[in-house]
C-alpha positions in Angstrom: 118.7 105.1 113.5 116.3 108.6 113.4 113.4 106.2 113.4 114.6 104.7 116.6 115.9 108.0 118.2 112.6 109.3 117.8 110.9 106.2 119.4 112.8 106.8 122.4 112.3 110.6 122.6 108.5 110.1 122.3 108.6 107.1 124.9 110.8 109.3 126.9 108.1 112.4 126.7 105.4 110.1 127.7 106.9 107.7 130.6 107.7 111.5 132.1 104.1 112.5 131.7 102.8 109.3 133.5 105.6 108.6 135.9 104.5 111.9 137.3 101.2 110.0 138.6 103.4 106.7 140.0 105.8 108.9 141.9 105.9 107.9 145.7 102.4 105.9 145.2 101.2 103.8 148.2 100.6 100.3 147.8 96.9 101.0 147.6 97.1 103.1 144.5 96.9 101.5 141.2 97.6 102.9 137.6 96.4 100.7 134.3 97.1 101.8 130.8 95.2 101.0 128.3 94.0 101.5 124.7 91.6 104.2 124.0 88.1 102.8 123.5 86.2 99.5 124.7 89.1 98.5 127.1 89.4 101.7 128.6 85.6 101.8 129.3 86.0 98.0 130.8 88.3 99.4 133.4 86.2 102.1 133.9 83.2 100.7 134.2 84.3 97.5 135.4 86.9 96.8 137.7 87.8 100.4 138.8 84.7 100.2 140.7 85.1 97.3 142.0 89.0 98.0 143.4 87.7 100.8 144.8 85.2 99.3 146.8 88.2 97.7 148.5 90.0 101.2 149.0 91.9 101.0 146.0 93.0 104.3 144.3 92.3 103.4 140.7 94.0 106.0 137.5 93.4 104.7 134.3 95.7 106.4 131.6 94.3 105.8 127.7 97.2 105.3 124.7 96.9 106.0 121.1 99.6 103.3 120.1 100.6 100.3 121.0 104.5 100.6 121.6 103.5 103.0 124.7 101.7 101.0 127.3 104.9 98.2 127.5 107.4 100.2 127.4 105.3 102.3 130.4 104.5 99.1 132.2 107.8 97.3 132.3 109.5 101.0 133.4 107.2 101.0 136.3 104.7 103.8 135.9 101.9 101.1 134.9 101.2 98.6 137.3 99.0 97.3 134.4 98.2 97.2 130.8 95.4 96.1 128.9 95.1 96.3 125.3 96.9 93.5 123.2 96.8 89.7 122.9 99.5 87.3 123.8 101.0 86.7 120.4 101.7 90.8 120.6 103.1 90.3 124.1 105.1 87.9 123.0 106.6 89.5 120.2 107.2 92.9 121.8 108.6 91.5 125.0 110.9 89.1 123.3 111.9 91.7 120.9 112.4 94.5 123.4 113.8 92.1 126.5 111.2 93.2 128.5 109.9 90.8 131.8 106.2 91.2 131.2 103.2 88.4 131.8 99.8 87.8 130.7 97.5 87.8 134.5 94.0 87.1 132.5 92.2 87.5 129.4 89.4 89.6 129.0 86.5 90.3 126.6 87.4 91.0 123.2 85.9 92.5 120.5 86.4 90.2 117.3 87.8 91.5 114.1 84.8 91.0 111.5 83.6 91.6 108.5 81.4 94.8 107.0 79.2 96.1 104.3 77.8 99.4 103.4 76.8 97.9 99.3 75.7 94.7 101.1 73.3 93.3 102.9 74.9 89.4 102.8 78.1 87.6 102.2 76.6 85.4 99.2 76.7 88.4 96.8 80.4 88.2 96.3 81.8 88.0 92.8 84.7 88.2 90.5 86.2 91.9 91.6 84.3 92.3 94.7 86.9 94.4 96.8 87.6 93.5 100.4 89.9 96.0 102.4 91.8 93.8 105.3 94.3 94.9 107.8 97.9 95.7 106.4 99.8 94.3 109.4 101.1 91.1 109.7 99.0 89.5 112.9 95.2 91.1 112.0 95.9 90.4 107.9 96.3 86.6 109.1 93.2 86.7 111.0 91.1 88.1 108.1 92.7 85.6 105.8 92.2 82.8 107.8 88.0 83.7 108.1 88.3 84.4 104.6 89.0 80.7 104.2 86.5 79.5 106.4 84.0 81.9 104.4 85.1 79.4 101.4 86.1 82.9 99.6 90.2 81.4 99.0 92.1 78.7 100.6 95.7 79.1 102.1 98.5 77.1 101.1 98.9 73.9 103.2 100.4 73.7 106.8 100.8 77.7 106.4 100.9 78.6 109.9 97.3 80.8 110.6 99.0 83.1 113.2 101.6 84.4 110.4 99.6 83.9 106.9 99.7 86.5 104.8 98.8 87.3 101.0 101.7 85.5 99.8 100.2 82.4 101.3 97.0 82.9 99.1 96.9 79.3 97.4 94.2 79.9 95.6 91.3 83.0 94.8 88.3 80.7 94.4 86.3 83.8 94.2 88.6 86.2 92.4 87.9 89.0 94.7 90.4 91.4 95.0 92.4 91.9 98.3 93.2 95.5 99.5 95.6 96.1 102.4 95.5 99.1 104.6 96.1 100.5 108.0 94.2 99.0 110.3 92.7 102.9 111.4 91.4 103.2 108.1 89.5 100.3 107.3 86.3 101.7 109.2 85.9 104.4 106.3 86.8 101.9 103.4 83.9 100.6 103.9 82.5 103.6 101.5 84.3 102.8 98.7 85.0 98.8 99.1 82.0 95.7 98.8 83.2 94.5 101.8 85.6 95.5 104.5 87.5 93.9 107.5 87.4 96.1 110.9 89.3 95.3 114.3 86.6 95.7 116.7 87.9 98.5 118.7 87.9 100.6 115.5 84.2 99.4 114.3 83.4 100.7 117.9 85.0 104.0 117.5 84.0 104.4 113.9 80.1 103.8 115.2 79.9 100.6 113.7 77.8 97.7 116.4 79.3 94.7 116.3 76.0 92.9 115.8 76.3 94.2 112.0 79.0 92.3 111.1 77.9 90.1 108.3 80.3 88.0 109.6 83.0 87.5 112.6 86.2 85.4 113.5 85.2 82.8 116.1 88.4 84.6 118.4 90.7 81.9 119.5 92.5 82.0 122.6 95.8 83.4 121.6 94.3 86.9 119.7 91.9 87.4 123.3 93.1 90.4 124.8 94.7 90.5 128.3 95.5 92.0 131.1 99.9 92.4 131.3 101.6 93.0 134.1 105.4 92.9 135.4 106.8 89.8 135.5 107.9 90.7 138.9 104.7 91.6 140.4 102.7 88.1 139.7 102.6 87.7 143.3 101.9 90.3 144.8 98.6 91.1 146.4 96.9 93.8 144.6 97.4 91.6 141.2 95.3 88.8 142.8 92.7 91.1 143.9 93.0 92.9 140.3 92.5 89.4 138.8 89.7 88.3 141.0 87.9 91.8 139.7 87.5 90.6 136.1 86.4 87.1 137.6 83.5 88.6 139.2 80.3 88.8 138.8 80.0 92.1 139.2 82.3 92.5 136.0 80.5 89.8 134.3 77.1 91.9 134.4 79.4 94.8 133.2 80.5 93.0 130.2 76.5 91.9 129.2 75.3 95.1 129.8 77.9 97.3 127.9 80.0 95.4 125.8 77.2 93.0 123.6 78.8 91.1 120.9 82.4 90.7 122.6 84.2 87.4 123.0 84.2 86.3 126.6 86.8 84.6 128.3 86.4 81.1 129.6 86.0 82.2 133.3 82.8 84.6 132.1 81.5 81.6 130.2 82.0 79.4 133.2 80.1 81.8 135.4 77.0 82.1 133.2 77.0 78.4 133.2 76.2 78.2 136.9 73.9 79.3 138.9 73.8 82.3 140.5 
């Protein structure tokens, strides 16, 4: 009960803070929360730009958490998020019966694999330590790679979105797994072999994500999107906030600043035709 009190006096502190900016906003002003880091600079960079070019009033407010933005969103003082992937939607929304949709995906740094000891994968051995993330959705991501790298298998017709380290079937290489916090894993990496880092945090941590010995090949569900209120899916500013990450304009954005990220089908499309 104190944990949850204290949830809804911080998200009460905050919503005040940036409700401040929303209050009697015309329709050509726009607010978008989103994680500190890559995805802030993608608004930045990006589509702010380009909304403004079409007399948009763009703010762009940066989070340290990810309870924040939804709960900020769905009371109305975000007219978009972007920082989490649909399975964390999902969850959150469900969980906290709030009326939130995905509008589009957008590039995505993958969660990969690191080494300050090493320079390759193929010098793992019995008691090589790998750090992975401690929560439930980036733990099964790292699992699941750790499979492919042939390192252990999963137990069968374990689901991959929820695997965990109870669903280890087998160590074929005997290395030893070491959870932490997600924030942490980017200085693990001088005291473990090898070390599992979100990409936003290898960004942060000055880590390029062309050093990754190895990465996940991101599936669709664990791309990061673009939220907005369920509410809202029609109105115009969402289509012309949706047409800005389908440009061009945004696409050169994404190869010149953010090299290594996963793009979403709609970037892939566009480098696939001519210009």
């Amino acid at each position: 009960m104190l944990k949850r009190l204290l949830i809804a006096s911080i998200t009460t502190s905050v919503l005040s803070l940036v409700s401040t900016s929303a209050i009697a906003k015309d329709a050509k002003e726009l607010v978008i929360g989103t994680s500190a880091g890559p995805y802030a600079d993608q608004v930045k960079l990006g589509i702010k730009p380009i909304l403004e070019k079409q007399g948009y009033k763009v703010k762009v407010i940066e989070f340290n958490d990810y309870i924040q933005p939804n709960f900020a969103l769905a009371e109305g003082s975000l007219d978009a998020n972007a920082f989490q992937h649909i399975v964390y939607l999902t969850k959150f929304s469900t969980d906290n019966k709030l009326a939130l949709s995905e509008l589009i995906k957008v590039p995505t740094a993958p969660i990969a694999i690191y080494s300050k000891k090493h320079r390759s994968l193929t010098e793992v051995k019995e008691g090589t330590t790998v750090a992975l993330p401690n929560d439930p959705t980036n733990q099964a991501r790292a699992l699941v790679l750790l499979e492919q790298l042939g390192w252990l298998k999963l137990k069968a017709k374990v689901d991959p979105v929820r695997a965990s380290e109870n669903d280890v079937a087998v160590n074929l290489k005997k290395i030893k797994l070491i959870p932490l916090e997600a924030a942490q894993l980017p200085r693990s990496l001088e005291d473990t072999d090898y070390s599992f880092v979100n990409g936003n945090y290898a960004l942060a941590s000055g880590l390029k994500l062309t050093e990754a010995l190895a990465q996940e090949k991101i599936s669709t569900r664990y791309q990061n999107l673009v939220a907005i209120r369920t509410a809202d899916k029609d109105k115009p500013w969402v289509k012309d906030l949706e047409a800005a990450y389908r440009s061009r304009e945004f696409l050169a954005v994404t190869n010149q600043y953010f090299s290594g990220f996963a793009k979403p089908d709609y970037q892939q499309a566009l480098e696939a035709t001519k210009k």
